[in-house]
BAFIMI-346773 format. One line per field, with one value per residue (C-alpha): x, y, z; chain; residue number from 1; residue in three letters. Coordinates in steps of 0.02 Angstrom, whole numbers, plus 50000, padded with zeros to 5 digits. Example, Ala and Ser with C-alpha at 12.3 -4.5 7.8 and 13.67 -1.06 7.14 Angstrom:
xx <- c(50615:50684)
yy <- c(49775:49947)
zz <- c(50390:50357)
kette <- c(A:A)
nr <- c(1:2)
rest <- c(ALA:SER)
This chain:
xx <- c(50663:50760:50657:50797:50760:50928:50899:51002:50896:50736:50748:50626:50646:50507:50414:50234:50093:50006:50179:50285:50432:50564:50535:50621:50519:50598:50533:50576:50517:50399:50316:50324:50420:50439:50446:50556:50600:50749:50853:50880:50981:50884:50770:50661:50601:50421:50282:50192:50027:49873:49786:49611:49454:49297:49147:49001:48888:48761:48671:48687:48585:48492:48450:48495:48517:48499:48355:48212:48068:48169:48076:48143:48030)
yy <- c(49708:49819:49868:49876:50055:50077:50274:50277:50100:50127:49938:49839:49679:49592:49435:49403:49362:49246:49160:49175:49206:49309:49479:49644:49786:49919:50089:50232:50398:50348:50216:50031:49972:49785:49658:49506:49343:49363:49245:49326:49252:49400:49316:49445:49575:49637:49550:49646:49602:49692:49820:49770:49917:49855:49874:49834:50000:49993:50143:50332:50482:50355:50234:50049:49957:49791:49829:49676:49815:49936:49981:50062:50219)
zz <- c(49718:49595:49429:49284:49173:49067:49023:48873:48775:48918:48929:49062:49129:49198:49214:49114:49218:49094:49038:49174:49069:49092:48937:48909:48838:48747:48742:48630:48640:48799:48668:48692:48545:48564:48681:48682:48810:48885:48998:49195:49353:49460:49563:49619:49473:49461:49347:49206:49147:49029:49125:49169:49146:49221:49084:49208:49236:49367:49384:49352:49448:49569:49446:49480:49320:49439:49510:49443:49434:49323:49158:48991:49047)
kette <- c(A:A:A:A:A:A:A:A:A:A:A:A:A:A:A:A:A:A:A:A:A:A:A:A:A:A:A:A:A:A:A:A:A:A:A:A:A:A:A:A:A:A:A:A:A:A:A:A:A:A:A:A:A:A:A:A:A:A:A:A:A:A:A:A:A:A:A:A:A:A:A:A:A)
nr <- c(1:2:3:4:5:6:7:8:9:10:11:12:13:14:15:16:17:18:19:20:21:22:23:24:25:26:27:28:29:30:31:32:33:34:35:36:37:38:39:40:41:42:43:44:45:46:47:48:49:50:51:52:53:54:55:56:57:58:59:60:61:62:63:64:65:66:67:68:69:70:71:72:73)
rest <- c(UNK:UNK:UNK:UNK:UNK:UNK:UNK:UNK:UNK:UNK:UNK:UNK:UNK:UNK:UNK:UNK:UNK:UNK:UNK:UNK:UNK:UNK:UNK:UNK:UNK:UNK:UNK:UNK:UNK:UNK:UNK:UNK:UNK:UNK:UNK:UNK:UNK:UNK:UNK:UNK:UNK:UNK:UNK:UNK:UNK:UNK:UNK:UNK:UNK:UNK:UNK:UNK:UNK:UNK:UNK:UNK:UNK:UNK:UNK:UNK:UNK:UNK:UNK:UNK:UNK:UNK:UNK:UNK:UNK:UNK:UNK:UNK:UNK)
């Protein structure tokens, strides 16, 4: 699997993970600048997709936030 980066137009082909279409993002300046669907006869390039950050807290300094006896005190 070969990951397309064009240094001189930093252009990135790669498939969506929610569409499954084929996209190019363009990048200037190490900023993402647009992306747009493109047409590709590769058949193996890499999928992209929205990073995920994981909100849940449990606990801090010993204290479980699941625990059924825990009080605001």
């Amino acid at each position: 699997m070969e990951t397309k980066i064009y240094k001189e137009d930093k252009v990135v082909t790669c498939i969506n993970c929610i569409t499954g279409k084929t996209e190019e993002l363009i990048f200037e300046s190490g900023k993402l600048m647009s992306i747009a669907e493109t047409e590709s006869i590769e058949k193996s390039i890499p999928f992209i997709g929205p990073g995920l950050i994981d909100l849940q807290i449990n606990g801090i300094n010993g204290i479980d936030f699941n625990n059924v006896n825990l009080t605001e005190q």
